[in-house]
N, C-alpha and C positions, 0 to 999 in steps of 0.2 A: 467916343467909347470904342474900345476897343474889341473886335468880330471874332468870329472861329476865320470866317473869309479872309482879316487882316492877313493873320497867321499864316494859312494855306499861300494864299498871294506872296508873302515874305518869305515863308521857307519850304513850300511843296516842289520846289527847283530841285533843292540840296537832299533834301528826304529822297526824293527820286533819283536821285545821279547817287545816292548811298544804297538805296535798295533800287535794285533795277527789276530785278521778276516779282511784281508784286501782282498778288491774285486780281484779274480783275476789277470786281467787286471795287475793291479797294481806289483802281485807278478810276473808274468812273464815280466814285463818291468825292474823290481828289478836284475833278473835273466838274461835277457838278455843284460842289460848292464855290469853286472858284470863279463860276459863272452864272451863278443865279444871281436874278433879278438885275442882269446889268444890261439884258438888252439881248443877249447870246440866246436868248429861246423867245425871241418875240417879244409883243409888246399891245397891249390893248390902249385904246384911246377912250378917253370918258366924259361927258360934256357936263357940268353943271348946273341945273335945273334952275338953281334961284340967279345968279350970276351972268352964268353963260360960258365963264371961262371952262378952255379943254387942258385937260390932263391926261399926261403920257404916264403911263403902270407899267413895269416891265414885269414879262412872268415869268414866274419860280422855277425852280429847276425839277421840281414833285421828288426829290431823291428823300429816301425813309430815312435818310442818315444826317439829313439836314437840317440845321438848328432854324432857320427860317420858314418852313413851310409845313410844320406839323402841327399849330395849336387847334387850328377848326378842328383837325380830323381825331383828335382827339375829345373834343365836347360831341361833335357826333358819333365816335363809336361808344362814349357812355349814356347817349342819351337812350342810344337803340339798345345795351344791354341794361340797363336800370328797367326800361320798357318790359323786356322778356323776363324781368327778375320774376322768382318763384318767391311766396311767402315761407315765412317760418327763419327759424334757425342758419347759419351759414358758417361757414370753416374757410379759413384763410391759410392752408398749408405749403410749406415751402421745402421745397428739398435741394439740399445743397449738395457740394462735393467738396472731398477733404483737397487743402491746399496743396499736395503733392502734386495729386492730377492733373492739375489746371495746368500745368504743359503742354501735357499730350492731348487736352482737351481742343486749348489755342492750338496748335500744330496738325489737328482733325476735324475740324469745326464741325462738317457737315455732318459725318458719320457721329460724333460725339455725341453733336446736340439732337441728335434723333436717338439715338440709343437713351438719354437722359429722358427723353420725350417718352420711350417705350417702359422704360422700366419704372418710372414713377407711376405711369397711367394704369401699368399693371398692378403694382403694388396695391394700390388706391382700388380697382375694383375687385381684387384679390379677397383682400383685407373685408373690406363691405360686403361679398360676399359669404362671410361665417355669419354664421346663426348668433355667434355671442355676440358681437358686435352690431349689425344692420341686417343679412339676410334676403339682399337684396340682391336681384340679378341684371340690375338696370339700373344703377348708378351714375350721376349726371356731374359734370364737372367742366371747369373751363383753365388751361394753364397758357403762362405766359411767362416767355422767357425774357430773363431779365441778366445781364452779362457783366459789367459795372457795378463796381465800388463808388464812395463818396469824390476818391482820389482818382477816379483813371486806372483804379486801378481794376484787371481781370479777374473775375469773384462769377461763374457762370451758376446761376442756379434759376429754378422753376418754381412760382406763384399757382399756385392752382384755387380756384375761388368753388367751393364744393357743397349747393345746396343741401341739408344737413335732413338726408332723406334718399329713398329710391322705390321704385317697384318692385313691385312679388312679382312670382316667374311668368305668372298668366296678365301681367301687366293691367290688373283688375282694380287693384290696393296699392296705395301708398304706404310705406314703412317709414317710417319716422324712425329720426335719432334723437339723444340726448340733445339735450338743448346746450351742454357743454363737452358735448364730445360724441367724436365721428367713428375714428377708429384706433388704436393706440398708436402712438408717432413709433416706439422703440421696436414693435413688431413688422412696421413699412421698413425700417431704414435696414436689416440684414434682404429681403426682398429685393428692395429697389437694386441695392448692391451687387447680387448675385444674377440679376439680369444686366446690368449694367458690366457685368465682365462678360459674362456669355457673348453679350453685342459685340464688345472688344474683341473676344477669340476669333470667332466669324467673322470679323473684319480685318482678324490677322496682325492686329496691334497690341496686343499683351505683352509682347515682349520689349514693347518703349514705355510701358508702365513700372512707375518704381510697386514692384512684389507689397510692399508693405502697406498700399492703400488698401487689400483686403482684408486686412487681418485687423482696422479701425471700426469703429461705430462712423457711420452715415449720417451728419446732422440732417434729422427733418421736424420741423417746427409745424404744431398747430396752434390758431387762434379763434376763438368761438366768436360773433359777433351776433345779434339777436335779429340783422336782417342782411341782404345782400347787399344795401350800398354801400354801408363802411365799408365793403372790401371793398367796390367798387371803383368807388372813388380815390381810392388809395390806391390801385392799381392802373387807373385809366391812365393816367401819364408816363407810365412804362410802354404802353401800346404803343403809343407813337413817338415818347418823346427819345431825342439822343442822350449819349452818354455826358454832354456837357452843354448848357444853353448860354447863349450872348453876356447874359445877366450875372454870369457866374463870374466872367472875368472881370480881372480887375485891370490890368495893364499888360503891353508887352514892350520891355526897357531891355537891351542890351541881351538879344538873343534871351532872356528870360522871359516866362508865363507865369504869372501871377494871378491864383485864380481862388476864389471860396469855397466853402465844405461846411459843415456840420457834422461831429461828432453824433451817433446813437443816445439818444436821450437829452439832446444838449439844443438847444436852439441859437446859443451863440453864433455865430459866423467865426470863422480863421480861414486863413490862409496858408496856400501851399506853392512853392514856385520851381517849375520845371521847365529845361532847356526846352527851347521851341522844336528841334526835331524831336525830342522822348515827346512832347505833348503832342505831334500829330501822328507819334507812334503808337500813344495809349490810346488816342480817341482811334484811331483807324482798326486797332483790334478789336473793337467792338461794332467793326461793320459787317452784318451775317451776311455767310456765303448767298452768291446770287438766288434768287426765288426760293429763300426756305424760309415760310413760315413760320412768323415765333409768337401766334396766337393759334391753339385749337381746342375744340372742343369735343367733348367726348360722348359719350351715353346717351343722355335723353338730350344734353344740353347739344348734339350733335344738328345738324340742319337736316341729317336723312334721315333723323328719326321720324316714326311713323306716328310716334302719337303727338298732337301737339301741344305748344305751353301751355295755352287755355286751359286744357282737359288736366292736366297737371296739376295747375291753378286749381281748379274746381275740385279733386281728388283730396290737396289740401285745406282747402277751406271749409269743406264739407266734414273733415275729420277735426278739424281747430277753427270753428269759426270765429271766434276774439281773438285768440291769441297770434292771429298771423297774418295781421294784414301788414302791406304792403305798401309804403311808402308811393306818396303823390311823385309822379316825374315831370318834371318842367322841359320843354324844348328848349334844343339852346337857340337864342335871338339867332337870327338870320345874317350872313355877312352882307352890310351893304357899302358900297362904297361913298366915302362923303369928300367932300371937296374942302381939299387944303385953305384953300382961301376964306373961304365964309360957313364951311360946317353941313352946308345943305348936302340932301342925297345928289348922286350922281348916277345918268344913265349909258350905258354903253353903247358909243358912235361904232367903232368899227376892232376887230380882233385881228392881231397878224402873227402867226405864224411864221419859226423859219425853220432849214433846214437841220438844224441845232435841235429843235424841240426833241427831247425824251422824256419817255414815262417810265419810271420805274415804280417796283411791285412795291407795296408798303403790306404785307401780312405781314 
């Protein structure tokens, strides 16, 4: 089967002798996939319980961009947010940007994608804060950036998972929303907008924006679901996962990538094939600048908020006791290591480290 590592190994030579000042970021995701799991960051030994035979594991490279090393971390970041889920109602809102942008987006990442980050969040408790709508002063919400089309291709937009509720000002009551609706998508999307250029001026970029993304409608999408895991789960594999998994490819023949997709509404598979440097061109645009965060949370759902889930919980449930409970959450099984040879567990003899080992940030 063919790797995202084949590739890098085959043509990260030629990609880099074509782009030589490439951001960081970029060269260490280059580097870290090219050497995970081969031995280049150590190696732990494993003895076989039932057997005896020992086994050599070599360890991962932990880089956020790596198609080998993110499935646990993503059953554990949905185990612990399903955990803190709030009962009742939930909103699965998404705020895009028009196709224009997306240049100057890719060409500013970091300032972009915080300016995205600032002006959705405002929108969102902007909005929930009028009386016709919610009237809340303490609005709780979780977004996650999400950068990737089905193709590789640059599509940057924000998931926000938005329990469908907030506190009054003396944070005494819970206010509830509609059970199919938060706050209206058409009155966020000029909002988000006009904060989303102010960032721009202030950062002195306005003038590499084509003029005519202001004067559009701002696609932002809501979906009502009746509890917090359907979003959740629907979003937990954007936390960790990359822009393309091992699984997706099909082959790489004659400098060609041949890899699958799915159409929106379509569960068929197709295929799409890209010269092997445009394909570690497109995945590597989707590697966020060093240490930025592309999960945060907001209001209550914040970690320094003062009041805690429980009490929230209980706020809720005490206003809707039937109609809002809250889904059973299952642990995910434990990773344990078993032995190639016969199945049985395995315990670990000894760990080594070398001077290769890095950790990088996975928010």
């Amino acid at each position: 089967m063919t790797t995202i590592t084949d590739i890098f190994n085959a043509f990260a030579p030629e990609y880099l002798e074509r782009y030589p000042n490439l951001p960081t970021s970029h060269q260490q995701t280059i580097s870290a996939i090219q050497h995970c799991r081969t031995g280049h960051y150590g190696h732990s030994l494993y003895q076989c319980h039932h057997c005896g035979t020992q086994h050599r594991v070599n360890h991962a490279c932990g880089n956020r961009h790596c198609p080998q090393c993110q499935h646990h971390k993503t059953q554990q970041w949905l185990h612990k947010q399903l955990a803190n889920q709030l009962p009742g109602p939930h909103f699965l809102i998404t705020f895009t940007v028009p196709e224009t942008l997306r240049p100057a987006i890719r060409s500013h990442q970091r300032i972009a994608y915080q300016a995205m980050f600032k002006a959705s969040s405002y929108a969102l408790k902007r909005l929930a804060q009028d009386e016709r709508f919610l009237g809340t002063h303490l609005p709780g919400f979780t977004g996650i950036l999400h950068t990737w089309g089905r193709q590789l291709q640059y599509h940057p937009h924000i998931h926000y998972i938005v329990p469908g509720g907030g506190l009054s000002k003396d944070r005494a009551a819970w206010l509830p929303s509609r059970a199919n609706f938060f706050v209206p998508v058409k009155a966020l999307s000029p909002i988000y907008r006009a904060v989303f250029k102010h960032e721009m001026a202030i950062a002195g970029l306005l003038n590499r924006i084509n003029p005519q993304v202001w004067t559009i409608p701002w696609n932002v999408h809501s979906q009502a679901n009746p509890n917090g895991a359907t979003s959740l789960q629907y979003l937990a594999p954007y936390v960790f996962k990359v822009a393309i998994s091992n699984s997706r490819i099909v082959s790489l023949q004659d400098r060609t990538v041949t890899f699958t997709y799915s159409k929106p509404g379509s569960a068929r598979p197709r295929t799409t094939h890209l010269d092997a440097v445009e394909f570690i061109r497109r995945f590597l645009q989707h590697v966020l600048p060093e240490g930025f965060m592309k999960v945060r949370h907001f209001g209550f759902m914040n970690t320094r908020c003062a009041i805690p889930i429980d009490t929230l919980r209980l706020m809720i449930l005490t206003r809707h006791p039937v109609a809002c409970q809250t889904p059973d959450v299952e642990a995910p099984a434990p990773v344990r290591a078993s032995c190639p040879t016969c199945g049985a567990p395995m315990r670990l003899v000894m760990r080594r480290w070398t001077a290769n080992q890095a950790f990088f940030d996975t928010g």
